[in-house]
N, C-alpha and C positions, 0 to 999 in steps of 0.2 A: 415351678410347677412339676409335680409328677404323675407318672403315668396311673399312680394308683389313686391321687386324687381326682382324674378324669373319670375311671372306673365306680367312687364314690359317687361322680355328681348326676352320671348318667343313673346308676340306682335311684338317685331319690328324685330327679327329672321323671321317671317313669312308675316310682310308687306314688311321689307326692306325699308322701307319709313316713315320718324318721325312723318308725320304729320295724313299719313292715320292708325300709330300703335297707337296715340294720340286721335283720334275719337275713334277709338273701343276703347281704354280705360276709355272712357269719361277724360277725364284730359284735361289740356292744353300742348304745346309742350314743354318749359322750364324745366318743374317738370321729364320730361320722361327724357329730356336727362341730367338733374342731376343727378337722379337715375342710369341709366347706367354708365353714368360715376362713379358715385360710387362701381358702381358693380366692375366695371373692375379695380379701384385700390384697392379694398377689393383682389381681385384675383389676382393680378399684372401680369394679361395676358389683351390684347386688346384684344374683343371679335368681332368687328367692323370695316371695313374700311370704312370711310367718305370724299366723296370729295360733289362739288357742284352740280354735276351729277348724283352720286348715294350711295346705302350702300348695302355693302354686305359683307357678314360673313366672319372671317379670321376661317382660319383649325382651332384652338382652339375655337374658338365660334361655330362651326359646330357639337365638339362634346361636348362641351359644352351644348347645346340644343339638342341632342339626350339624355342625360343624363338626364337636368330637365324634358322633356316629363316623361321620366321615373318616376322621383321624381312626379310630378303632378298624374300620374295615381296611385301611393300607395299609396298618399295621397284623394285622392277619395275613392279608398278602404278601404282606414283606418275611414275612415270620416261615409262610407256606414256600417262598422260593428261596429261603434259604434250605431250608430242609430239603427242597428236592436239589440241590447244588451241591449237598454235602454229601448226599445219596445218590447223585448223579445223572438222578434226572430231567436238569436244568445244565444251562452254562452255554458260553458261545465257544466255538471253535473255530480253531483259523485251519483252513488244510493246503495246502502247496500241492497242484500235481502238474503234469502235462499236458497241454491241449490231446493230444492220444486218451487218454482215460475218461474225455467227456463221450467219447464213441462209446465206450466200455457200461461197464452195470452196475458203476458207481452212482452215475445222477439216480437210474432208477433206485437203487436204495438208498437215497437220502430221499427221495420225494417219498419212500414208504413211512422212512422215519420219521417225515416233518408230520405225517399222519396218527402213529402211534405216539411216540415222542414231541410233541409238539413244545416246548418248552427248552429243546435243545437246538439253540438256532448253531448252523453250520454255514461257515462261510466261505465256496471256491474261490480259489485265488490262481489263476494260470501264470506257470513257475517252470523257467528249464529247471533240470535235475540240478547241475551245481547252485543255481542260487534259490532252490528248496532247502538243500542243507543247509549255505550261509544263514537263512531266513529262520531254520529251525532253534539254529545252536543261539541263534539272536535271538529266539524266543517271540519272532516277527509271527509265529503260525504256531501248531499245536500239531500236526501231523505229516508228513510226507508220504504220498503215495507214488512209489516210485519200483520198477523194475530191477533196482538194486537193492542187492542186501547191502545195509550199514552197520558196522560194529567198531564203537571205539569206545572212548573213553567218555563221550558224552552221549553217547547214541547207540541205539539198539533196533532190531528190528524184527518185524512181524509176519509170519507169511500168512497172504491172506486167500491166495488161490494162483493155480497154476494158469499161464498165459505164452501158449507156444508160437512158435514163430510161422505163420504163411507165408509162400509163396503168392504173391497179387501177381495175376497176365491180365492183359486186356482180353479183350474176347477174342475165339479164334486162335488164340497162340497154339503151335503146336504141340507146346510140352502141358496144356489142359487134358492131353491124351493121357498120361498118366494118374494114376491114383495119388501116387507122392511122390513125389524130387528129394534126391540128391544134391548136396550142397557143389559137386563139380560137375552137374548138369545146367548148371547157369555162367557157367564158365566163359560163354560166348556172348550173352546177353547184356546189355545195356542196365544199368543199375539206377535206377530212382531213389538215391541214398541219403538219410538223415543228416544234417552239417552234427559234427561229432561232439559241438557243444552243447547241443541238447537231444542228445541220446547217450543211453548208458550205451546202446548194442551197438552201436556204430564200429566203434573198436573190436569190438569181437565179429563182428563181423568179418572186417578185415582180416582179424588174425586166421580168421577160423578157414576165408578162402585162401590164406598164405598157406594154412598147412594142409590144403588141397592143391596145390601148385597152381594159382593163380593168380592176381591181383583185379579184382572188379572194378568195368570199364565204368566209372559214375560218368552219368551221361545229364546227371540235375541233382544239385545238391539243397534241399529243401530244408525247413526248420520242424514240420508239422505232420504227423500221417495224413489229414485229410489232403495236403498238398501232392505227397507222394502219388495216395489216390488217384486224385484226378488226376494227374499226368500217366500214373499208368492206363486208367479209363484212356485218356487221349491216345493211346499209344505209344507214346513215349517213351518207355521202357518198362523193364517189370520191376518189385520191391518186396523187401521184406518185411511182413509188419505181424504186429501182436493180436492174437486170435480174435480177442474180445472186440477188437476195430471194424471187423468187417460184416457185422450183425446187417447194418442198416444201408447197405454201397448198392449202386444203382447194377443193374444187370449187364451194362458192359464191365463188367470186373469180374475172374474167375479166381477162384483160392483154393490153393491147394496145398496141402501138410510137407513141412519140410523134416524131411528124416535123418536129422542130426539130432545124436543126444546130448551134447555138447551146447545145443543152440536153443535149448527147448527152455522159456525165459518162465517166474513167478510174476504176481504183483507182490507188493510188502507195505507193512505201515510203518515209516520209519519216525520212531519219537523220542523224547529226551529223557534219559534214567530217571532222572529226577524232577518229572513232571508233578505239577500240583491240582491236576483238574480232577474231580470224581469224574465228570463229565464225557471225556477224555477214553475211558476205561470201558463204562457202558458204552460207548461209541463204537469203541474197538470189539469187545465183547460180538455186540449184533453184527457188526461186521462180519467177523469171524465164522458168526451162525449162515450167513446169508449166500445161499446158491445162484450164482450165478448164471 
């Protein structure tokens, strides 16, 4: 059975007449009613009654054509989503980031997306940083959004907008007095520090108070900025986290600019050279456009 004999049968289901279902097909009449006739012993049901007066559908050709209607419109559908797949306006995504970025203004631009874009479904996957990249180069996700830049031989990476570092006090802290902090005015403070397996800055951190003569007293070593948070909310110590985190914190949290140029972090999309999604691209693309 072919797809062009379905297209035959539903012409002359809805002319009922060989010659007027022969015009709309451009064909001649001969070919049309070979074709049927083929159809219907491929099926070993008559789908037709035919005398010299007229043609009209037997109960088995009735649903027979309710049926290929059906066949013909998934197949227009299937037809339409690949084309926007190819053009990138379809496709699923897998993204890897860190629970820190669901604070940030990434959910709001995928719930803009799922509105404009509704055909590009995305799917969050909460990922420390190193096994984002194992996940990527595995081809487990389609994206990483991560606070480091990657460049190698399999990977590349995108900037997507800047995301500097704050100082979080609880309320009341003395050094809220200031406008912005110096990285050796925490010197004395109690540090509510990321465990350094899932943060890129952790390490830099450290290095960065080493070469300020000091080593920061971690007073709670946490997996997550909303953890940090709330410990520093509690008072527990102060922390340093990424600008775009403290949009939505309750008002015992103060935040204030850390004036290190050294310290002052991106977000990025990190993705594989040789990615095969259109998908993938438009994604990045609006990304790219979208103000934070």
């Amino acid at each position: 059975m072919e797809l062009r004999q379905l297209r035959y049968f539903i012409a002359l289901a809805e002319e009922l007449n060989f010659t007027r279902a022969a015009e709309r097909l451009h064909i001649s009449q001969p070919p049309l009613s070979a074709q049927i006739a083929q159809l219907e012993t491929e099926l070993g049901v008559k789908l037709f009654e035919r005398n010299s007066r007229k043609v009209s559908l037997t109960d088995a050709g009735a649903v027979f054509l309710h049926d290929v209607r059906l066949i013909q419109s998934r197949l227009r559908e299937a037809t339409e989503r690949v084309k926007h797949v190819h053009s990138g306006l379809a496709g699923r995504i897998e993204i890897g980031l860190s629970g820190s970025h669901f604070l940030g203004p990434l959910p709001l631009f995928i719930g803009k997306l799922a509105a404009t874009h509704p055909d590009i479904d995305v799917v969050l996957n909460e990922m420390a940083p190193n096994e984002q990249l194992e996940a990527l180069r595995e081809q487990r996700i389609d994206i990483s959004i991560s606070r480091q830049s990657v460049e190698d031989d399999l990977l590349c990476s995108r900037l997507l907008w800047p995301d500097p570092l704050l100082v979080a006090l609880p309320g009341g802290h003395p050094l809220a007095a200031h406008a912005s902090l110096k990285l050796a005015s925490l010197a004395k403070e109690r540090f509510i520090m990321l465990r350094r397996e899932t943060s890129y800055f952790a390490d830099q951190v450290f290095l960065a108070c080493a070469a300020h003569g000091f080593t920061p007293h971690v007073a709670h070593s946490v997996a997550e900025v909303p953890a940090q948070l709330n410990l520093v909310a509690a008072g527990l110590g102060i922390a340093l986290v990424p600008a775009s985190t403290h949009n939505r914190q309750p008002d015992s949290l103060l935040f204030r600019p850390l004036d290190e140029p050294g310290l002052q972090g991106h977000v990025h999309a990190v993705v594989r050279k040789e990615h095969k999604k259109t998908a993938v691209e438009t994604f990045l693309a609006l990304l790219g456009q979208y103000q934070p």
